[in-house]
C-alpha positions as a printed NumPy array, in Angstrom:
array([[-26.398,  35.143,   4.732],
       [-29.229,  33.631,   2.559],
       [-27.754,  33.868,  -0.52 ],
       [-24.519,  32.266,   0.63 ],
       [-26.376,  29.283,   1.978],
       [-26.288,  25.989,  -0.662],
       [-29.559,  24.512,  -1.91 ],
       [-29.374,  20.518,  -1.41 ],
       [-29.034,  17.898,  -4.672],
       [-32.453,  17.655,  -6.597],
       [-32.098,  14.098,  -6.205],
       [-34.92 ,  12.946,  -3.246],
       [-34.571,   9.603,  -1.213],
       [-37.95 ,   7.947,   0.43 ],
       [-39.721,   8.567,   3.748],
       [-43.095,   8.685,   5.211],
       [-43.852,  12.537,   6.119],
       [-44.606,  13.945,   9.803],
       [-43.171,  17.29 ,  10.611],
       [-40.225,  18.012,  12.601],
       [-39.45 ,  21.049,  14.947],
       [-36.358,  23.321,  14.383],
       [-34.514,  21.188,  11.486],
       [-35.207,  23.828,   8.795],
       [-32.95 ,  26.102,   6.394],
       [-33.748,  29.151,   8.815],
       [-33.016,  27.917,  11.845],
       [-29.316,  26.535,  11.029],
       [-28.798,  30.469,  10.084],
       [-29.759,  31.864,  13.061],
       [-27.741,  29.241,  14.968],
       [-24.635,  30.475,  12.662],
       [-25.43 ,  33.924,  12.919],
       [-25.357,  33.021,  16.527],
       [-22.275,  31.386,  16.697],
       [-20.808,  34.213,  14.722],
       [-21.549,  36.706,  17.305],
       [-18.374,  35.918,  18.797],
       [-15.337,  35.802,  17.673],
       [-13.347,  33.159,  19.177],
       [-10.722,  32.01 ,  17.286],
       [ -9.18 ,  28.675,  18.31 ],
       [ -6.087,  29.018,  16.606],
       [ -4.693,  25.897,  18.212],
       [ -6.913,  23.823,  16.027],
       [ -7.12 ,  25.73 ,  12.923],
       [ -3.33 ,  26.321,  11.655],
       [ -2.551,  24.495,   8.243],
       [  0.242,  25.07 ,   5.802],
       [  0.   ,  26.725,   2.491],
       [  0.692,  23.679,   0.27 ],
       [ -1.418,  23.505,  -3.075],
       [ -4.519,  21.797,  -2.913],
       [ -4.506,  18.542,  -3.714],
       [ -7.07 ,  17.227,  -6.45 ],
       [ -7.136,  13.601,  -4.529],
       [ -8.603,  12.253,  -1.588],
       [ -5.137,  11.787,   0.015],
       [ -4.964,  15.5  ,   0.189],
       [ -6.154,  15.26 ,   4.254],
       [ -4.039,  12.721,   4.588],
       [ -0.602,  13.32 ,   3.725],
       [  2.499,  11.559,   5.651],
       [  4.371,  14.628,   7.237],
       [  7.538,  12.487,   9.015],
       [  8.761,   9.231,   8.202],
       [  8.764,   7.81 ,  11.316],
       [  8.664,   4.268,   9.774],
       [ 10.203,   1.063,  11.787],
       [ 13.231,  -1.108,  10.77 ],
       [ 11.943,  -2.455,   8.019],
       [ 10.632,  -6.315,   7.453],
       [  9.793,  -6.721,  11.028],
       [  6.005,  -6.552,  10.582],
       [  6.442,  -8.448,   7.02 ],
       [  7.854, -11.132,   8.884],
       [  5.55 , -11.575,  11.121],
       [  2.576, -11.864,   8.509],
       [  4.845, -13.913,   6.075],
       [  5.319, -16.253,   9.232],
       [  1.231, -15.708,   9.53 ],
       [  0.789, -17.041,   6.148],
       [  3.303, -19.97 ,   5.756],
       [  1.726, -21.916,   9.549],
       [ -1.973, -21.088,   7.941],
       [ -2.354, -19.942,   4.733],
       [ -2.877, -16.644,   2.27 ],
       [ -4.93 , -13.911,   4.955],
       [ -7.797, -11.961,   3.778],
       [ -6.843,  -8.031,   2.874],
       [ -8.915,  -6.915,   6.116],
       [ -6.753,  -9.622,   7.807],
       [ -3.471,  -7.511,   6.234],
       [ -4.956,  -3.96 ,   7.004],
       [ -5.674,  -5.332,  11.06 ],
       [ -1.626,  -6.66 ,  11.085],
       [ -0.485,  -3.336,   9.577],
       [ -2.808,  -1.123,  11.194],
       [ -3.407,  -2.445,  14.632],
       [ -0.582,  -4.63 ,  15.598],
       [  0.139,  -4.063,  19.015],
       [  3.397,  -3.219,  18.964],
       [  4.343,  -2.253,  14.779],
       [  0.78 ,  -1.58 ,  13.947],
       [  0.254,   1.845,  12.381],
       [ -2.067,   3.502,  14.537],
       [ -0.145,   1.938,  17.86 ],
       [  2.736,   3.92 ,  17.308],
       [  1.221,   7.513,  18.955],
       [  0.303,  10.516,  17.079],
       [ -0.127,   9.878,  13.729],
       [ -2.479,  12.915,  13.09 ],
       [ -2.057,  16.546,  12.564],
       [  1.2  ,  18.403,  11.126],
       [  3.243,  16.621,  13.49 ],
       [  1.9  ,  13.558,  12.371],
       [  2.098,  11.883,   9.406],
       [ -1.629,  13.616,   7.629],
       [ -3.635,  16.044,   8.532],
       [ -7.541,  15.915,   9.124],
       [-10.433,  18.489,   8.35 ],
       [-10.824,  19.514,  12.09 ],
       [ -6.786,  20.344,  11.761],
       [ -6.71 ,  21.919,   9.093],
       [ -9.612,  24.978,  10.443],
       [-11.618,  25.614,  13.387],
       [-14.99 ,  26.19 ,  11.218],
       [-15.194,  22.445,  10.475],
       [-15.935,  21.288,  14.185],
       [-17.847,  25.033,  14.534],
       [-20.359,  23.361,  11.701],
       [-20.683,  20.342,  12.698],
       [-21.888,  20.787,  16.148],
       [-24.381,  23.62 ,  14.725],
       [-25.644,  20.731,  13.053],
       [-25.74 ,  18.845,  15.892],
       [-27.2  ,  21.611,  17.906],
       [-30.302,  22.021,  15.203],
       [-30.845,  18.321,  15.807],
       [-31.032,  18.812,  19.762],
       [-33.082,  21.462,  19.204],
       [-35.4  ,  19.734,  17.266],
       [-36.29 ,  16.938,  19.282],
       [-37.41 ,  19.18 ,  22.184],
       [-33.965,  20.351,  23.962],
       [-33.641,  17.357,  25.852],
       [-32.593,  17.98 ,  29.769],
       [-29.365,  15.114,  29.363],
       [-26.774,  15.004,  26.29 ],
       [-24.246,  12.23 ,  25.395],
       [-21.746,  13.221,  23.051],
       [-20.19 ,   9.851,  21.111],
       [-16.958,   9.97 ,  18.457],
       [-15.616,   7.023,  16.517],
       [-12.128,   7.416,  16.227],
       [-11.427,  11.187,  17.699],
       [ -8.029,  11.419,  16.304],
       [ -5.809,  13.806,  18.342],
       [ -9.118,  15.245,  20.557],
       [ -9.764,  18.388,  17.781],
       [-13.094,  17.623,  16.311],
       [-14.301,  16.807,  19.818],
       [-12.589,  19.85 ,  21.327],
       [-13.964,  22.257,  18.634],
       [-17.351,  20.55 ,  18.922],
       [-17.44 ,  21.049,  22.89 ],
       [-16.227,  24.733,  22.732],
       [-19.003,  25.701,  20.415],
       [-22.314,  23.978,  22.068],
       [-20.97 ,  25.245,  25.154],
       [-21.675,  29.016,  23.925],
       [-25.163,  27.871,  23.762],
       [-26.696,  27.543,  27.466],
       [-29.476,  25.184,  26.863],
       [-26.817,  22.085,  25.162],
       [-24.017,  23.475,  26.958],
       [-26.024,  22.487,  30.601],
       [-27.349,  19.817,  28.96 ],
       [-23.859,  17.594,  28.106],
       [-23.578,  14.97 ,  30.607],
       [-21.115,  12.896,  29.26 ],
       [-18.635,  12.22 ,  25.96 ],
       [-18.166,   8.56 ,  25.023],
       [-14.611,   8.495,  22.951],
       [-14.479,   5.211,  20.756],
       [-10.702,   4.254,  20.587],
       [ -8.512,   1.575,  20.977],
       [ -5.01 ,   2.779,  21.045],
       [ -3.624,   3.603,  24.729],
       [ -1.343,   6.797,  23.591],
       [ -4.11 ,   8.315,  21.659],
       [ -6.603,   8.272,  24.59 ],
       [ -4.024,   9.879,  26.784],
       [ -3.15 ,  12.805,  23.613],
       [ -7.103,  12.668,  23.5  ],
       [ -7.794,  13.295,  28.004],
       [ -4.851,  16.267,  27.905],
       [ -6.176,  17.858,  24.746],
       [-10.087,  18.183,  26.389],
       [ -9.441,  18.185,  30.172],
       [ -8.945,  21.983,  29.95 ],
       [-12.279,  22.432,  28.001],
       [-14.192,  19.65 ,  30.628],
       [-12.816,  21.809,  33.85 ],
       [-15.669,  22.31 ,  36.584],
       [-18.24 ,  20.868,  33.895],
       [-18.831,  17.701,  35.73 ],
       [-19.064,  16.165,  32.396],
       [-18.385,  12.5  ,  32.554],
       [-15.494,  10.834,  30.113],
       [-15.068,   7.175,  29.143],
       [-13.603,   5.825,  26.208],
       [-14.108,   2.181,  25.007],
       [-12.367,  -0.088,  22.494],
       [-15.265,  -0.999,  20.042],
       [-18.571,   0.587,  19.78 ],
       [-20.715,  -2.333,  20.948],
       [-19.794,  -0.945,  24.479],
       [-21.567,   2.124,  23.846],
       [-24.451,   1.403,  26.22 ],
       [-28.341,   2.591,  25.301],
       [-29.456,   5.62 ,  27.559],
       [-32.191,   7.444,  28.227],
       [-29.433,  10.546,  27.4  ],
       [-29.636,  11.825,  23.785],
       [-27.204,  11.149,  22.194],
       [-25.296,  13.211,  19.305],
       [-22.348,  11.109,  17.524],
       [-19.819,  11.989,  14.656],
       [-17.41 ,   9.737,  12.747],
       [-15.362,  11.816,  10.905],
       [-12.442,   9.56 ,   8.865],
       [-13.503,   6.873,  10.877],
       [-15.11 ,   3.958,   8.183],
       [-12.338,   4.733,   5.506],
       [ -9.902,   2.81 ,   7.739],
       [-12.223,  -0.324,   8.387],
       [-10.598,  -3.096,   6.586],
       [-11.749,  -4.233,   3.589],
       [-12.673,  -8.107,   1.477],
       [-11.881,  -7.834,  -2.02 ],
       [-14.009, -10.121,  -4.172],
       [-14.046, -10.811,  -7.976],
       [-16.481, -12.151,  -9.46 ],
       [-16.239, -14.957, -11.807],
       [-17.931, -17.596, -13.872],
       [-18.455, -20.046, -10.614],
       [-19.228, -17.202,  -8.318],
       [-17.251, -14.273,  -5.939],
       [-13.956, -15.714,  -5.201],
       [-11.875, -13.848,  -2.336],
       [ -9.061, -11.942,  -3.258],
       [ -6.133, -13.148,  -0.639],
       [ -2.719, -12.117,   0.508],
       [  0.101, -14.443,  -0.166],
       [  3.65 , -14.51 ,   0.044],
       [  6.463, -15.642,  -1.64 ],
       [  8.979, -18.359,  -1.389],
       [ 11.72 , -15.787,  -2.855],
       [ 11.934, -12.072,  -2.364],
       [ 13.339,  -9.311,  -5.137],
       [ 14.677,  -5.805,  -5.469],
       [ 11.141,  -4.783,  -7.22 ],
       [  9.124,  -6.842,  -4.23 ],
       [ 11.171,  -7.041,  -0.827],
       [  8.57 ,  -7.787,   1.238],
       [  8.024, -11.038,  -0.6  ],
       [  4.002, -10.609,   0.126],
       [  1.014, -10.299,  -3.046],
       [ -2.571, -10.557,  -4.254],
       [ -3.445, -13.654,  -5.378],
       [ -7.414, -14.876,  -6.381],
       [ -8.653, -17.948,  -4.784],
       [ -9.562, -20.559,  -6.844],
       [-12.172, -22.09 ,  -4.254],
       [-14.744, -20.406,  -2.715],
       [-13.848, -18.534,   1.316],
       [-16.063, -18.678,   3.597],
       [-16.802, -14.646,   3.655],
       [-16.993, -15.227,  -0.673],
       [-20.145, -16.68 ,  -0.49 ],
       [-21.551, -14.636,   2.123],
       [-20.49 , -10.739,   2.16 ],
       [-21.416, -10.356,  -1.546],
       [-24.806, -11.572,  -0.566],
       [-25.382,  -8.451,   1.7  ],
       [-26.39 ,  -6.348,  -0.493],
       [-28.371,  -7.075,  -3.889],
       [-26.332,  -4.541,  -6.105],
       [-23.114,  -6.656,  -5.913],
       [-25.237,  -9.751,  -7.74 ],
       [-25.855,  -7.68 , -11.109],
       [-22.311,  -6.682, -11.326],
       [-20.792,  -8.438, -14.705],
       [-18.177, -11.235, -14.407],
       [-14.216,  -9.718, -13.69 ],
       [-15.415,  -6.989, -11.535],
       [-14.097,  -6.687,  -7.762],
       [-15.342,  -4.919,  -4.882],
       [-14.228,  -4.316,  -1.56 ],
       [-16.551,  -4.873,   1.412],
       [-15.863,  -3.43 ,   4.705],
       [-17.918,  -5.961,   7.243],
       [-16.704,  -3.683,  10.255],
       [-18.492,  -1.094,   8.871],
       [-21.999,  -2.726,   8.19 ],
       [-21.906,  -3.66 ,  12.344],
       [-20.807,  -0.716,  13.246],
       [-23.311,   1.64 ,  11.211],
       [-25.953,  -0.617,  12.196],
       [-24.848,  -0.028,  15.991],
       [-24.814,   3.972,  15.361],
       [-28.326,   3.59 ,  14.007],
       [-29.845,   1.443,  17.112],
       [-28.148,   4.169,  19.02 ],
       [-29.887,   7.048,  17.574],
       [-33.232,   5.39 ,  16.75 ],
       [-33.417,   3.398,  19.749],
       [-33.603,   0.483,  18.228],
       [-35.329,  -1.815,  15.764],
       [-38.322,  -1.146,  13.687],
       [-41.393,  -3.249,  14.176],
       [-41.214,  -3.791,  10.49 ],
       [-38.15 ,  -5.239,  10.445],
       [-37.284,  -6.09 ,   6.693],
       [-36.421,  -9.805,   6.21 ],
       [-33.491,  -9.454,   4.747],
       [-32.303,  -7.896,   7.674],
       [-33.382, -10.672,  10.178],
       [-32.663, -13.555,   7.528],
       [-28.911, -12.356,   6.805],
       [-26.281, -12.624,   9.278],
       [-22.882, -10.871,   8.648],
       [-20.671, -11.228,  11.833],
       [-22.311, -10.078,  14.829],
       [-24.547,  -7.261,  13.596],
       [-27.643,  -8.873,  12.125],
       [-27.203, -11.685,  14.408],
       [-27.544,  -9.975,  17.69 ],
       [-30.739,  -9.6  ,  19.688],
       [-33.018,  -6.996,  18.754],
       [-32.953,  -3.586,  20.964],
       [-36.345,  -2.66 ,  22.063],
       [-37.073,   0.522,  20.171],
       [-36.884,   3.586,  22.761],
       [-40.599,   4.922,  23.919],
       [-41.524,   8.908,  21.971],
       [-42.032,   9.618,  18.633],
       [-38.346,  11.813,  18.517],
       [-35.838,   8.811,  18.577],
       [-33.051,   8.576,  20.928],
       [-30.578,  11.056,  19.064],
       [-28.262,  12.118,  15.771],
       [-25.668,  11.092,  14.119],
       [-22.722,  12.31 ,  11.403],
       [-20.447,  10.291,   9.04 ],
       [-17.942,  12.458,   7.689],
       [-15.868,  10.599,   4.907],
       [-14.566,  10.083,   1.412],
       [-16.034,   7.803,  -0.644],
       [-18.991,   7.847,  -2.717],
       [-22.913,   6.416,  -3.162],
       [-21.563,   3.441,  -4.828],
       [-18.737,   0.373,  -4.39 ],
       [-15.22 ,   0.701,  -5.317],
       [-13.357,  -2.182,  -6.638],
       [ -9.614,  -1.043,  -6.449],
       [ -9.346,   2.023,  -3.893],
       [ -7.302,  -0.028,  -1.146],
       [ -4.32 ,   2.217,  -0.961],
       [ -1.521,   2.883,   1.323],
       [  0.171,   6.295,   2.101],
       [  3.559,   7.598,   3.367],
       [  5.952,  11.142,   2.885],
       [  3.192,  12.401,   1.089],
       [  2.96 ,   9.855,  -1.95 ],
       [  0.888,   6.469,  -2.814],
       [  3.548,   3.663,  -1.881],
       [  3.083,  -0.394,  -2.603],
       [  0.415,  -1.88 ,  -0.183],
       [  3.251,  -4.276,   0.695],
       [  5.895,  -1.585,   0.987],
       [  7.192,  -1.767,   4.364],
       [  3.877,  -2.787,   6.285],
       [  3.244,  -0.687,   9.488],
       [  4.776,   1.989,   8.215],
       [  1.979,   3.383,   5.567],
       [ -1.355,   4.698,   6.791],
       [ -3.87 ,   1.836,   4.845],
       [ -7.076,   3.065,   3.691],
       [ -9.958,   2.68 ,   1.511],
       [-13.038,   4.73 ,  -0.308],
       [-16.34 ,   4.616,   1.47 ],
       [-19.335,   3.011,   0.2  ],
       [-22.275,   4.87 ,   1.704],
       [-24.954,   2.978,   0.198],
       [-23.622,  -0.086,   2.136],
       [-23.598,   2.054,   4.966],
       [-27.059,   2.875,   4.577],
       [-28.393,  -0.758,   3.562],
       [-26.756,  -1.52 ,   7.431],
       [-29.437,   0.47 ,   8.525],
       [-32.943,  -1.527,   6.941],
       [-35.375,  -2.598,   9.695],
       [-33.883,  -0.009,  12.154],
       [-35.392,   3.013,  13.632],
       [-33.46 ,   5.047,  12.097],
       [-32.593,   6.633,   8.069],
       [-29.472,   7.856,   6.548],
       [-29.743,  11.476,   4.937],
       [-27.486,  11.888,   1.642],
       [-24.757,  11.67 ,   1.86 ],
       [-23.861,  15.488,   0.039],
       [-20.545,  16.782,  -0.522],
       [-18.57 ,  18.397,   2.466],
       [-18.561,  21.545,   0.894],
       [-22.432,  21.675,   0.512],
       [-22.747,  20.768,   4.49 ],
       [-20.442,  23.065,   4.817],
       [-21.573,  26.464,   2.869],
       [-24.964,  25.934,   3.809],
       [-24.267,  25.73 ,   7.397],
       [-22.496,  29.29 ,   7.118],
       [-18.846,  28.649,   6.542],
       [-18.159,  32.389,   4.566],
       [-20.105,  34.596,   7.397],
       [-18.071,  32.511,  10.307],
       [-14.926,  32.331,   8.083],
       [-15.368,  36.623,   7.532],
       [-16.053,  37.132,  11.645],
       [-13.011,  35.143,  12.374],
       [-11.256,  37.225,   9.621],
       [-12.371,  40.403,  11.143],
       [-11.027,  39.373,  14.717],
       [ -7.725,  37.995,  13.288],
       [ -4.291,  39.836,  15.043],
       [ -2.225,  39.321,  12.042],
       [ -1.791,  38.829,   8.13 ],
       [ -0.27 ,  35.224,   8.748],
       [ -3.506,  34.002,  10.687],
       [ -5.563,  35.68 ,   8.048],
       [ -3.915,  34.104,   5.438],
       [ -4.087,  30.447,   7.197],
       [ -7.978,  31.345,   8.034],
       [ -8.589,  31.944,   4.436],
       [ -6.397,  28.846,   3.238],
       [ -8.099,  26.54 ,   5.512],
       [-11.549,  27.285,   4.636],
       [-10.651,  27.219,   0.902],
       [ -8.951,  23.784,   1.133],
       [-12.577,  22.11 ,   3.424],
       [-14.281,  23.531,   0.485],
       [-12.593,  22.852,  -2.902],
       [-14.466,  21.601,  -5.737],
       [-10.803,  19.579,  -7.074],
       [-10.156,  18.409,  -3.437],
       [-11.897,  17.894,   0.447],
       [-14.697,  20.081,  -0.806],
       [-16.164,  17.041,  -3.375],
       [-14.3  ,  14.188,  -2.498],
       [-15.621,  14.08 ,   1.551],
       [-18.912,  13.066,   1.709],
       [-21.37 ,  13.682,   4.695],
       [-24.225,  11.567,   5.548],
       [-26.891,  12.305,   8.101],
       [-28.415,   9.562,  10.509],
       [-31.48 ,  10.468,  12.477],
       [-34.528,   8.717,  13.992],
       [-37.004,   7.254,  11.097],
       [-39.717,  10.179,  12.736],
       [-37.417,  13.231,  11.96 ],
       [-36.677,  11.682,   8.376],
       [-40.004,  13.039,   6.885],
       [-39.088,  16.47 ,   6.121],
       [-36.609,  19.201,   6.059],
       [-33.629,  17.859,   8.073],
       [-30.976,  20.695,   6.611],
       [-29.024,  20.694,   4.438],
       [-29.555,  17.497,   3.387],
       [-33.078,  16.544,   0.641],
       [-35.468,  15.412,   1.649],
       [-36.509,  11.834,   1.558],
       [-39.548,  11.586,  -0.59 ],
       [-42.136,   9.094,   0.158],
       [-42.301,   6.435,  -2.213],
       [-39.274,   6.914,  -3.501],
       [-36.233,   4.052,  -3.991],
       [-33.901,   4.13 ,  -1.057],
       [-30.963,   3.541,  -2.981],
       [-29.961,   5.179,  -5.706],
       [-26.498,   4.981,  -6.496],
       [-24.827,   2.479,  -9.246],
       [-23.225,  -0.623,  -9.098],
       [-20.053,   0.801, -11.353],
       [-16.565,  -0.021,  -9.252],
       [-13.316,   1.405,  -9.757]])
């Protein structure tokens, strides 16, 4: 199994160095080679169809059904929006056609999986959520198999990744005693109840405690450890679009037309403010990259996503560093750098672990706001409500969120590294072996190939690693390691 496991990047982030127990190269193997002595195959979560592989990051997230509503009722509503009080900000457009309570995207039930309208990783094959809570497990594991576990998800989707992730530490009777709770972050009613059917069976006679809770802020500090994922969760946060000019950022708005037309029926557009926004003279002072961008470039920042990281990392390092930076205490962006400081947790091993799973990149993007429907980009303003609204990931903003915390962000590396190293060809060739059929074979083999592809999921899905600043020093696999010394950020300022 060695030789099938994949070495990390040569590039190596800072740290300060103390060892860690049970994070190596070795010990993810045996936990595979664990998990693949048996052979369950959870073909209710692994099924996919055989369409090509798509070279773009829309290839998880394909509309399946139309399902859209009569159209210009939404478009109304914001047009209405914008004529009592002016052009809205984009994230002000993504929350109306997103989250609307009644013609928002996401409000509308089950949007995910092949009876949805795209289909996710933990969909599309079992081994994803089999990986990802080996990782998980090799994080337990190394801070001392603690005798209470809190599992957290951002956005579960349709209950899968959880589900998958549950199944697996279960086979493991140290974690699998150990789980006291799951904490389910989601704000849509018909989801949580899709969510509660699809993992009561799994949570029978466990007397493991469920909650879920609108925003993550209500995710409480515990003494529990706690292990958290966000998989496709920060690619929906809305987005500001700046661009910078000769005066400064101006805010890229939403307006709308007096008139509509054949080529524009919604009436609604981008427009660039002429005067400064309140948000254009603060969000592109979070983070010092945006200032040696040249004039005419945009970039889209994601302010949901810099409180929310920043919540995930008090969460698993128990709070604030004693160090504190001073940018972090000087700057306020909504209510993340603003709120009181969280006492950092007593013991050297942090309060717990954390995944992002995502697409995106080390670096801004300028012009990746996008919508999707019947498997095709569509007009932003096509229709609103009816298009899933996303946009790319910028992982270095995520892990500027996290200065002055207790806490570091590994990577992020591609989704097929994670995912090779942590033994996706020995688990996909056990399932294989078990398999009943030639059709499940084939969509076992499919599935794996289309998590992995070097054109598709494989490169474009990013996974970054967020663990306590004292398990940060050395080998937390797969990810490098964080070299002392060493700049913290990397990445390039270049938008697209």
């Amino acid at each position: 199994m060695r030789d099938l496991l994949v070495a990390g990047p040569s590039r190596l982030l800072r740290s300060h160095a103390r060892p860690v127990l049970g994070c190596s190269r070795s010990r993810s193997t045996a936990l595979s080679m664990r998990l693949n002595s048996s052979s369950s195959d959870s073909s209710s979560s692994s099924s996919t169809s055989a369409s090509t592989l798509s070279p773009s990051p829309e290839s998880s997230r394909e509309s399946l059904v139309p399902g859209a509503p009569p159209p210009g009722r939404l478009s109304q509503v914001i047009k209405d929006s914008i004529r009592a009080t002016g052009p809205m900000s984009v994230a002000r457009y993504m929350q109306f056609c997103l989250s609307h309570p009644t013609e928002g995207y996401y409000q509308k039930g089950d949007v995910f999986g092949k009876k949805g309208d795209f289909i996710t990783s933990p969909e599309i094959s079992q081994i994803f959520g089999e990986l990802v809570a080996i990782w998980l497990l090799t994080r337990y594991i190394a801070a001392g198999n603690p005798p209470r576990v809190r599992l957290v998800e951002l956005g579960p989707g349709r209950g899968t990744l959880m589900d998958d992730i549950l199944r697996t530490l279960f086979t493991f009777p140290g974690i699998g005693s150990a789980i006291r709770s799951i904490h389910l972050v989601e704000n849509s009613g018909k989801m949580r109840d899709i969510q509660g059917t699809k993992l009561a069976p799994r949570l029978e006679g466990r007397g493991v405690d469920r909650r879920w809770s609108d925003k993550i802020e209500d995710v409480s500090q515990t003494d529990d450890f706690t292990l958290l994922v966000a998989h496709e969760f920060f690619d929906a946060m809305p987005v500001n679009v700046f661009e910078k000019t000769s005066q400064g950022y101006r805010e890229v708005l939403v307006s709308a037309s007096p008139t509509v037309s054949s080529r524009n029926p919604s009436g609604l557009h981008l427009a660039l403010s002429q005067e400064p926004t309140p948000l254009s003279t603060v969000l592109p002072a979070t983070s010092p990259r945006f200032a040696r961008l040249p004039i005419g470039s945009r970039i889209e920042v994601a302010q949901d996503s810099w409180r929310i990281m920043r919540k995930l990392g008090e969460i698993v390092g128990g709070g604030t560093n004693a160090s504190t930076s001073a940018r972090a205490s000087a700057t306020s962006i909504g209510e993340s750098r603003g709120s009181a400081a969280v006492e950092r947790a007593e013991g050297a091993g942090g309060r717990g672990a954390g995944l992002v799973i995502d697409y995106g990149a080390d670096r801004v993007f300028g012009s990746s706001f996008r919508a999707f429907r019947n498997h095709k980009i569509v007009d932003i303003f096509d229709e609103p409500g009816s298009s899933d609204l996303t946009a790319n990931v910028d992982f270095t903003y995520l892990r500027e969120s996290l200065d002055g915390l207790s806490a570091k962000a590994l990577g992020p590396i591609p989704q097929s590294q994670f995912l090779l190293s942590l033994g996706l060809q020995p688990r996909l060739t056990k399932l294989l072996a078990s398999a009943t059929d030639d059709e499940r074979r084939s969509q076992l083999q499919h599935g794996a190939k289309r998590l992995i592809d070097s054109l598709g999921m494989g490169s474009q899905y990013q996974v970054m690693g967020v663990v306590p600043d004292s398990q940060a020093e050395t080998e937390v696999y797969p990810f490098p390691v964080i070299e002392s010394g060493s700049s913290t950020t990397t990445s390039t300022t270049t938008t697209q």
